[in-house]
C-alpha positions as CSV (number, residue, x, y, z in Angstrom):
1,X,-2.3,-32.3,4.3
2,X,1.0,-30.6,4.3
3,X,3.3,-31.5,7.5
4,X,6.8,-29.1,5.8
5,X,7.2,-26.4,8.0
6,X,10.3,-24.3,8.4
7,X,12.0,-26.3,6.8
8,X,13.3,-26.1,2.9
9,X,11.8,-28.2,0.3
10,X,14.3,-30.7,-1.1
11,X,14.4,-30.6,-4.8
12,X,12.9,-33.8,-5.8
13,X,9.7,-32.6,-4.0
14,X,9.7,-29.1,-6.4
15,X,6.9,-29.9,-8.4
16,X,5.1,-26.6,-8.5
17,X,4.4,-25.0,-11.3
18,X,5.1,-21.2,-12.0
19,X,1.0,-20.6,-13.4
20,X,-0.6,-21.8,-9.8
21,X,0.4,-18.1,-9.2
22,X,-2.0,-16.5,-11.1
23,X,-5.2,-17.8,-9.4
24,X,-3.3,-17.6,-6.0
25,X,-2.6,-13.6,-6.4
26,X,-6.2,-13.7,-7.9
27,X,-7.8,-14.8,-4.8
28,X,-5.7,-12.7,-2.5
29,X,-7.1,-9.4,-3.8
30,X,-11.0,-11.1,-3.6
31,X,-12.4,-8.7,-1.1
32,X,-15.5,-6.0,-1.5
33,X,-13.4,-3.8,0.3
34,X,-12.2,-3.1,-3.2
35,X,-15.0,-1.7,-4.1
36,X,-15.5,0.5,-1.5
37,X,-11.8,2.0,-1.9
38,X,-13.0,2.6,-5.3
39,X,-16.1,4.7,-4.3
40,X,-13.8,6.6,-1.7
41,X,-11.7,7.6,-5.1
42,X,-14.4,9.3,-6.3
43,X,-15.9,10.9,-3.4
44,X,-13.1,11.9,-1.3
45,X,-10.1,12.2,-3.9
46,X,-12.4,13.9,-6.5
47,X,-10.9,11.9,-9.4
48,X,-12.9,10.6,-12.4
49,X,-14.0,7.4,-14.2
50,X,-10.2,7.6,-15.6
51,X,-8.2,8.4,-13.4
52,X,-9.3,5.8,-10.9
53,X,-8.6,3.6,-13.6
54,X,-5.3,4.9,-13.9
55,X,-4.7,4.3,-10.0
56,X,-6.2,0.9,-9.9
57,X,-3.9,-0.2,-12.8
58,X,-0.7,1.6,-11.2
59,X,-1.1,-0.1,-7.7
60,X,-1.4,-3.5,-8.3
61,X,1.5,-3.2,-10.9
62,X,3.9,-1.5,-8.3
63,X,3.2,-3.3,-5.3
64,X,2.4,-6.7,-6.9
65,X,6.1,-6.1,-8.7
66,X,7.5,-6.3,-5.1
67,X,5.4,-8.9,-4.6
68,X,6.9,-10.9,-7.7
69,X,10.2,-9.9,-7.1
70,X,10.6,-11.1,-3.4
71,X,8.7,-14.6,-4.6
72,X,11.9,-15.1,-6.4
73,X,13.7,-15.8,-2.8
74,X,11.3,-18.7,-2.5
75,X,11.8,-20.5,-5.2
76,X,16.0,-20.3,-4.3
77,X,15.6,-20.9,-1.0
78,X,12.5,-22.8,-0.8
79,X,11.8,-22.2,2.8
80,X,8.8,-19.5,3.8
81,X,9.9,-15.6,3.8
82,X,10.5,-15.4,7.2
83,X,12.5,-18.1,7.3
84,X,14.4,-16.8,4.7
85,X,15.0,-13.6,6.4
86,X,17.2,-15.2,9.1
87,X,20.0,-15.2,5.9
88,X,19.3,-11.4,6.2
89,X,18.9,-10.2,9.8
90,X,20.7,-13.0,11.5
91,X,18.8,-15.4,13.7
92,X,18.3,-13.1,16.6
93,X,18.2,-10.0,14.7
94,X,15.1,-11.9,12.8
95,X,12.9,-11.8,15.7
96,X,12.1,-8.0,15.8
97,X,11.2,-7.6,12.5
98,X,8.8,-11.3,12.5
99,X,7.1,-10.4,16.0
100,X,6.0,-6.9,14.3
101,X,4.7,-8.2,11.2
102,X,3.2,-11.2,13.2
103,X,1.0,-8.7,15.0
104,X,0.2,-7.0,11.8
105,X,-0.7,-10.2,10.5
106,X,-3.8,-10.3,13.3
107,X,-4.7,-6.7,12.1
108,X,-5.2,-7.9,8.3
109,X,-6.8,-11.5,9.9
110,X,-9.5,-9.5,11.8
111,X,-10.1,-7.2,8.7
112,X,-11.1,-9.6,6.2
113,X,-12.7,-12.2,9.1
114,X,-15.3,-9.0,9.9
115,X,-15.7,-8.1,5.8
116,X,-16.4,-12.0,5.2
117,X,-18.6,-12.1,8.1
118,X,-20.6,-9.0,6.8
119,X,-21.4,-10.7,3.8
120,X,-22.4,-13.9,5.3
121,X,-24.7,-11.6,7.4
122,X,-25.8,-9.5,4.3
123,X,-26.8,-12.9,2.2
124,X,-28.6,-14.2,5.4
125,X,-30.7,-10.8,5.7
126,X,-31.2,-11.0,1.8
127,X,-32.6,-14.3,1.3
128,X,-34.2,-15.1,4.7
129,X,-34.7,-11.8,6.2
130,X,-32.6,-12.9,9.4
131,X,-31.9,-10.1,11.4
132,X,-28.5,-9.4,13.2
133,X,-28.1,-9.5,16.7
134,X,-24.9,-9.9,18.6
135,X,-25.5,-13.7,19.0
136,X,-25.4,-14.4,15.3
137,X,-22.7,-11.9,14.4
138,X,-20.3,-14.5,17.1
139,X,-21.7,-17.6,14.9
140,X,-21.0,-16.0,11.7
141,X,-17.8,-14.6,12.6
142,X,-16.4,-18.2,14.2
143,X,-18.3,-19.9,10.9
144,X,-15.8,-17.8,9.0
145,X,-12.6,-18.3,10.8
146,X,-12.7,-21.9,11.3
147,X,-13.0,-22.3,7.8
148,X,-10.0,-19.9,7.0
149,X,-8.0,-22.3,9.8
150,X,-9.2,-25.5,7.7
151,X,-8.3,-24.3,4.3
152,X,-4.5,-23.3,5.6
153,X,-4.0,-25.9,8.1
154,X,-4.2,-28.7,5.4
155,X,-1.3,-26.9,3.5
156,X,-0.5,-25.2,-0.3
157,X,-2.4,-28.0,-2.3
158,X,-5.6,-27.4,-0.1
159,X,-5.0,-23.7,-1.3
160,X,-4.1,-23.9,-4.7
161,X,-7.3,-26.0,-5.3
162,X,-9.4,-23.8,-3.6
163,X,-8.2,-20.5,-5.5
164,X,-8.6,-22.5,-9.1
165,X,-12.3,-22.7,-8.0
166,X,-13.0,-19.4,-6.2
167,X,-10.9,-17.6,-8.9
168,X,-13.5,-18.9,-11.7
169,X,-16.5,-18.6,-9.3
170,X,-15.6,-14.7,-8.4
171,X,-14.5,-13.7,-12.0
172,X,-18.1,-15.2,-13.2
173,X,-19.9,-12.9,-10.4
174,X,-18.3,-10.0,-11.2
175,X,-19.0,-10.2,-14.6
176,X,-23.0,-10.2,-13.8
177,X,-22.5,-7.3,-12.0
178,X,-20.2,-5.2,-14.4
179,X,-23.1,-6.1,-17.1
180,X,-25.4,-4.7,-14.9
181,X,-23.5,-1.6,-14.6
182,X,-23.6,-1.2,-17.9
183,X,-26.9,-1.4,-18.3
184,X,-28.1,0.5,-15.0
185,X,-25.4,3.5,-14.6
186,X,-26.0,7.1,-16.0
187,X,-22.6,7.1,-18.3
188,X,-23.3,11.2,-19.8
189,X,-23.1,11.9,-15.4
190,X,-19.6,9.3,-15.4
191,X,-18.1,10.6,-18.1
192,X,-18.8,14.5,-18.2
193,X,-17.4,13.9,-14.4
194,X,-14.1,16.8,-14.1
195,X,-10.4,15.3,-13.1
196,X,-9.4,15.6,-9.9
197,X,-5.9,16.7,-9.2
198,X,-3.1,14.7,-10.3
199,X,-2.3,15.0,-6.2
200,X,-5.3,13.1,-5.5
201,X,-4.1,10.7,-8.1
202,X,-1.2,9.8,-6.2
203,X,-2.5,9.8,-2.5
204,X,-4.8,7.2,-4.4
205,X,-2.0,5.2,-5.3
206,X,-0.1,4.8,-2.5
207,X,-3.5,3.8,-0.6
208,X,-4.2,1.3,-2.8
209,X,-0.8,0.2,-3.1
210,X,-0.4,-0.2,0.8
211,X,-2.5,-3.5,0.8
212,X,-0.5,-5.0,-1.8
213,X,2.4,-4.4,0.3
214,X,1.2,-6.5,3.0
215,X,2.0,-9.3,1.1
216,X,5.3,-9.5,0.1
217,X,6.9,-10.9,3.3
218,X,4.7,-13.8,2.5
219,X,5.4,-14.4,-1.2
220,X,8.4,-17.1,-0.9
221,X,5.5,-18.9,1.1
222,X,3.7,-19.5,-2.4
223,X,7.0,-20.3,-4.5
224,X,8.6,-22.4,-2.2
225,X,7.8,-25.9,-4.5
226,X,8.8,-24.1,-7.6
227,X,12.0,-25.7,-9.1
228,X,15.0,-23.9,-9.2
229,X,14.4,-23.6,-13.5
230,X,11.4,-21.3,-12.8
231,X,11.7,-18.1,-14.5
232,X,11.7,-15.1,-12.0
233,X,10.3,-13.2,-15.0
234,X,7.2,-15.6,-15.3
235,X,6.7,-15.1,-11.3
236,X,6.7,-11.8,-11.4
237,X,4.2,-11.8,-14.5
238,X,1.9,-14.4,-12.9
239,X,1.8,-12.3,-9.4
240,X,1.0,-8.9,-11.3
241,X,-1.3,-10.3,-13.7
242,X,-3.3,-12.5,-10.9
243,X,-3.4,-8.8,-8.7
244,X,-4.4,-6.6,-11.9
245,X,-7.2,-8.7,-13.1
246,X,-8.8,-8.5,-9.9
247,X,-8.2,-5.3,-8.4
248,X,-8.5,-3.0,-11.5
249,X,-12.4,-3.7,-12.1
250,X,-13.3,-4.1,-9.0
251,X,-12.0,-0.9,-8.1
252,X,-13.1,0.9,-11.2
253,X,-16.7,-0.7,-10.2
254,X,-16.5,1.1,-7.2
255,X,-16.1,4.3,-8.4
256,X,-18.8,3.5,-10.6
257,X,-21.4,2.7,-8.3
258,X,-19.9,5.8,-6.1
259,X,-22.1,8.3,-8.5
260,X,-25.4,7.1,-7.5
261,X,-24.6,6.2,-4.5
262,X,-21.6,7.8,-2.6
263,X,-22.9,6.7,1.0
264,X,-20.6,3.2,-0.5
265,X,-17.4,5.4,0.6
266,X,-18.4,5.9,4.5
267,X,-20.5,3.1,5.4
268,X,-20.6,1.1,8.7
269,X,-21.2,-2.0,7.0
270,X,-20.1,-1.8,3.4
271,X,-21.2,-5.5,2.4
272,X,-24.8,-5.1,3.2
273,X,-24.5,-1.3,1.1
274,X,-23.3,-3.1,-1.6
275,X,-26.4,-6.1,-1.6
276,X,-29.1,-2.9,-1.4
277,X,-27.1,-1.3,-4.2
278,X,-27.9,-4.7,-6.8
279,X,-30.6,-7.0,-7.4
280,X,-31.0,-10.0,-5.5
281,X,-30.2,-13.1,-8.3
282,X,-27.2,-10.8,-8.8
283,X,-26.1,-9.2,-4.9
284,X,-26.7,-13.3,-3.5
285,X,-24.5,-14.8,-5.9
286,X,-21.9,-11.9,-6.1
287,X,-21.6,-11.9,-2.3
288,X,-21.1,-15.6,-1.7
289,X,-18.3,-15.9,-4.4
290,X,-16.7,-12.7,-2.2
291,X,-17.2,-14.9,0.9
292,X,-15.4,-17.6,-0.1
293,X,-12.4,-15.4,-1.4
294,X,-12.0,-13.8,1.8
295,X,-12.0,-17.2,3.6
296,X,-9.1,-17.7,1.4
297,X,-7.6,-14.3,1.6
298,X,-7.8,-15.1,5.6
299,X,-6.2,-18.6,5.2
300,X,-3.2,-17.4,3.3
301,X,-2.6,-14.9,5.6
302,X,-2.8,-17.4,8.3
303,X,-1.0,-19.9,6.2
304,X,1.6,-17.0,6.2
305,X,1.6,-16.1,9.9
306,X,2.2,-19.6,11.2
307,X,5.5,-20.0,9.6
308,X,6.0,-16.2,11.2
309,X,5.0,-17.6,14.3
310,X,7.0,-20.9,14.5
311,X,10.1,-18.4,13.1
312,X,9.7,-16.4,16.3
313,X,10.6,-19.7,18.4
314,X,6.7,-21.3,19.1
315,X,7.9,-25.0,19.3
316,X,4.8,-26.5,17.5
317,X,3.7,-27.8,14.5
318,X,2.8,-25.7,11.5
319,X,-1.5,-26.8,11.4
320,X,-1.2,-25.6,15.6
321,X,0.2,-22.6,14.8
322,X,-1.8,-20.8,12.4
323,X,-4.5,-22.1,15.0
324,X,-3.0,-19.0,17.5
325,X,-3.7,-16.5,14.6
326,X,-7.1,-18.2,14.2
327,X,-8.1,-17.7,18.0
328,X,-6.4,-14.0,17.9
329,X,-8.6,-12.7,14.7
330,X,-11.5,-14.3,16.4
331,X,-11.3,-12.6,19.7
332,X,-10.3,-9.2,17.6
333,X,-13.3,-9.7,15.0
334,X,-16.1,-9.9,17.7
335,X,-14.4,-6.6,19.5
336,X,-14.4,-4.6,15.9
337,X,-18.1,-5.9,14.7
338,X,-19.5,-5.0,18.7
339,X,-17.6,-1.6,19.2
340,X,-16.1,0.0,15.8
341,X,-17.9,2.8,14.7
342,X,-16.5,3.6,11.4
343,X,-15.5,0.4,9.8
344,X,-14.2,2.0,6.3
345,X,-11.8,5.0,8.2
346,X,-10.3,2.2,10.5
347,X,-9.5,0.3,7.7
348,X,-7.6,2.9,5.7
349,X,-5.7,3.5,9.3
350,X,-4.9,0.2,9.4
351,X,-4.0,-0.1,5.6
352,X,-1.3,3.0,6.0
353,X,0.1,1.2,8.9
354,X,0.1,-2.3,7.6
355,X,2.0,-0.5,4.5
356,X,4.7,1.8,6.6
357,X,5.3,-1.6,8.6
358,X,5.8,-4.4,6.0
359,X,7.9,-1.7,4.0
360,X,10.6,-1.9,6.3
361,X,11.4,-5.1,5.9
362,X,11.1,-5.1,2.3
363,X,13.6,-2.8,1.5
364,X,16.0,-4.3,3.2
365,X,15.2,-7.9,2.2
366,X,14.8,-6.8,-1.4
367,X,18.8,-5.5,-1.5
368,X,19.6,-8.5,0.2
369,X,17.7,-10.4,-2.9
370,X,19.2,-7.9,-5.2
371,X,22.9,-8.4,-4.2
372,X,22.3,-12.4,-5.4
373,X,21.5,-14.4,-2.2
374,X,21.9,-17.9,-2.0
375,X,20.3,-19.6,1.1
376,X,22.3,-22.3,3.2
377,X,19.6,-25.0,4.2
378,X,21.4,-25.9,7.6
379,X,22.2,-22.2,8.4
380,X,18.7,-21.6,8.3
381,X,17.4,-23.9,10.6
382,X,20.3,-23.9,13.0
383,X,19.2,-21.4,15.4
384,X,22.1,-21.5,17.3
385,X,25.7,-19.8,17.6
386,X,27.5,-22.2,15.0
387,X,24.5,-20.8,12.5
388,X,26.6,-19.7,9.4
389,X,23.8,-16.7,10.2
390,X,24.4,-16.1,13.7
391,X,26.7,-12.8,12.4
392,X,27.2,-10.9,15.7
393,X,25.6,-12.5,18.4
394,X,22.8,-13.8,16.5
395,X,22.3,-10.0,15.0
396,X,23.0,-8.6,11.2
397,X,23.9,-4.9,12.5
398,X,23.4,-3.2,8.6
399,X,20.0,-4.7,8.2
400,X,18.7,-4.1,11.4
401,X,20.2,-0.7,11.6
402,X,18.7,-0.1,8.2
403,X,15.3,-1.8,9.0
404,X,15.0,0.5,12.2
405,X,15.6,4.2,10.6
406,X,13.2,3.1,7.7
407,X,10.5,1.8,9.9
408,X,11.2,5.2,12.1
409,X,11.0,7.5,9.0
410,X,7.8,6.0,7.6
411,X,6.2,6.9,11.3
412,X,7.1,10.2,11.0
413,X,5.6,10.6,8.0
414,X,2.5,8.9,9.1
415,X,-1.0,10.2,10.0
416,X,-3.9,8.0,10.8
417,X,-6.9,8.0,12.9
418,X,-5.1,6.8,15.8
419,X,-1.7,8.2,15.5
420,X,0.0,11.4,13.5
421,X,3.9,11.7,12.9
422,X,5.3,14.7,13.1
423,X,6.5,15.2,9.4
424,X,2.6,13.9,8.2
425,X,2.0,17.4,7.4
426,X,4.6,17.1,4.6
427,X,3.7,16.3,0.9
428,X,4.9,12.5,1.7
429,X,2.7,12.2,4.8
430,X,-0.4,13.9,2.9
431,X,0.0,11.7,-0.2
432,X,-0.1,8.6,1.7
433,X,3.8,7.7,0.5
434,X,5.0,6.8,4.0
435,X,5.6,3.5,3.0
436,X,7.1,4.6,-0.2
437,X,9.8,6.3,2.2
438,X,10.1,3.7,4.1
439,X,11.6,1.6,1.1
440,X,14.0,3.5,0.0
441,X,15.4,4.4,3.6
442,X,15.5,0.6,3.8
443,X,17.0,0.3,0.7
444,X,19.3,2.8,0.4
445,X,21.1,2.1,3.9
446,X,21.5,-1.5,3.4
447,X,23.2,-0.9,-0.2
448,X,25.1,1.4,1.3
449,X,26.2,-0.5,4.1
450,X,29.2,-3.5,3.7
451,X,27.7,-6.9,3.9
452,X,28.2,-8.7,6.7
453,X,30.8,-10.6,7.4
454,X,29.7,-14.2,7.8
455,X,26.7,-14.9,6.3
456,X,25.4,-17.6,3.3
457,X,25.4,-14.5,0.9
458,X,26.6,-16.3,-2.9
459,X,27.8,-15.0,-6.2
460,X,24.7,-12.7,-8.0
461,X,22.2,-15.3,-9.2
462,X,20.7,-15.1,-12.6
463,X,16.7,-15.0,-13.0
């Protein structure tokens, strides 16, 4: 069991190797949901079989870079992201930006908690013919959660392991299925399929690309007990290649299965579409694989969220506090299985949101990286005025100046089910790019701005 929490991990305890990344990234991207995101490129977008190829290549790549490129922090700082991102917004200043992606955190948490518990519920109705009822959706769903908050309470070797195993077990039932494909799927009606525009193309993209986003505040958490010698390169090649071998079949799969059967874009329940759209030696085994990946797709968010949470001043140790994020997904899983009526749309609302809100911070942290960082261990963890990142009364004005317009702008641009900006109607809004805006707001006002005057910040590093 690990018992580090905020703290940075000295260097005789850097024993991590840079290839544990691959089957990490590998697991985080192990949701059906892909699938369905794949159908929706075909029905809604109008592309075809290769230009949803073309978009489930670009996205990983793109956001998975960012990915990559912020996991470099962790390995020179070797404390988790958020942590990390006191250097940048001072240890006040750091509180804004970690409550908000804290509560996003819940929003991805419930997400994959109700897709996992669908597929629990889809393999029970498959092999036993158990029926749902609102009694065994609670079991399911607190089945599934408590064995997200066992897999990241015990720590990063508890989840290395686990996505080693799941990795192999999820690559070999998605292999079935893509031979089945093959075999079962009208390829003159896939291929003689017309492009879509090239505008559909790139709404695609920054769809897709939004989920990817979601994880780069967490990356440092994964590189943390890499040694300093690591080569940022080989990070960022591990991260993108772990994403892209996972998210460019499954998504192309999708689209695939979309042309006999496009209800897979809208459903309610798109795990139990997905086990009436295969056979059963294939659907049963393909389905429990893609529960256990989103267990651990839930427990590295959670594994993620209680270092945000301990960050935002929750005096408690690190196994207690993903066990608040636990108890919040719960509570918001059993209100989204009872009462959501359109699973797949508030998803997508939630994705675009999840993107405009994580992008914020990323720009700003990523300039920060850029501009050659080097992390003070004591600085981080004192919390208090003589904090070499106290800055102005605990508060980094440029960053959070610059993290404020950019998470502004990306509203604007915004439209969801729930909520449209008032610049949506513009070719960023209807392309999906808000987060894309968001970025380079960031980004470009923080390099603008001067650095501030007493932080940690070092010479540029080399990586």
């Amino acid at each position: 069991m690990e018992n580090r929490g905020l703290d940075p991990v000295p260097d005789d305890e850097r024993t991590g190797r840079v290839r544990t990344l691959f089957p990490t990234w590998v697991t985080a991207n192990m949701t059906v949901l892909l699938l369905t995101v794949g159908a929706g490129l075909t029905v809604f977008n109008g592309l075809n079989l290769w230009q949803v190829l073309a978009v489930a290549v670009t996205a990983p790549v793109v956001s998975y870079g960012l990915v990559g490129l912020v996991s470099i922090a962790g390995k020179r700082g070797g404390a988790p992201g958020m942590a990390l991102s006191r250097a940048v917004f001072g240890q006040r200043g750091n509180l804004f930006p970690g409550a908000l992606l804290w509560v996003a955190r819940w929003g991805w948490e419930t997400v994959n908690a109700v897709t996992g518990s669908y597929a629990l519920l889809a393999v029970l109705d498959l092999l036993f013919a158990i029926r749902r009822t609102h009694a065994l959706v609670l079991v399911v769903l607190t089945a599934f959660v408590a064995a997200g908050f066992l897999v990241s309470g015990l720590g990063i070797r508890a989840l290395r392991v686990s996505s080693w195993v799941s990795a192999r077990l999820f690559g070999a039932a998605s292999l079935l299925v893509l031979v089945h494909l093959i075999g079962s799927t009208p390829w003159r009606t896939v291929l003689d399929r017309p492009p879509g525009p090239a505008a559909m193309m790139i709404a695609g993209i920054g769809t897709l690309a939004a989920g990817g986003i979601s994880w780069v505040p967490s990356a440092p958490d994964f590189t943390r007990y890499l040694p300093h010698s690591a080569s940022g390169r080989a990070m960022v090649g591990a991260t993108v290649g772990g994403a892209l071998v996972t998210v460019a079949p499954m998504v192309t799969m999708g689209a695939v299965m979309a042309v006999n059967s496009p209800h897979l874009a809208v459903t309610k329940d798109p795990v139990a579409f997905i086990g009436e759209l295969l056979p059963m030696w294939i659907s049963v085994p393909y389905l429990l694989t893609a529960v256990a990946g989103m267990v651990l797709i839930n427990a590295m968010s959670m594994y993620s969220a209680g270092f945000t949470a301990q960050t935002l001043g929750f005096a408690m140790p690190r196994a207690w506090a993903v066990g608040v994020n636990a108890t919040i997904s719960l509570l918001l899983g059993g209100t989204l299985m009872m009462v959501a009526t359109s699973f797949i749309d508030t998803f997508l609302s939630f994705l675009t949101l999840l993107g405009v809100t994580f992008s914020a911070w990323i720009g700003v942290f990523g300039v920060d990286l850029l501009r050659g960082r080097t992390y003070d261990a004591e600085a981080l963890m004192d919390t208090g005025p003589r904090s070499g990142y106290w800055y102005a009364g605990g508060f980094s004005r440029q960053a959070m100046g610059a993290w404020g317009a950019a998470l502004v702008t990306g509203l604007l641009f915004t439209d969801v089910e729930w909520f449209t900006g008032p610049l949506a109607g513009y070719w960023i809004g209807r392309h999906g790019l808000g987060w894309v805006a968001t970025i380079l707001v960031a980004a470009g006002m923080y390099a603008a701005l001067p650095r501030p005057a007493d932080g940690k910040g070092g010479a540029p590093a080399r990586f």
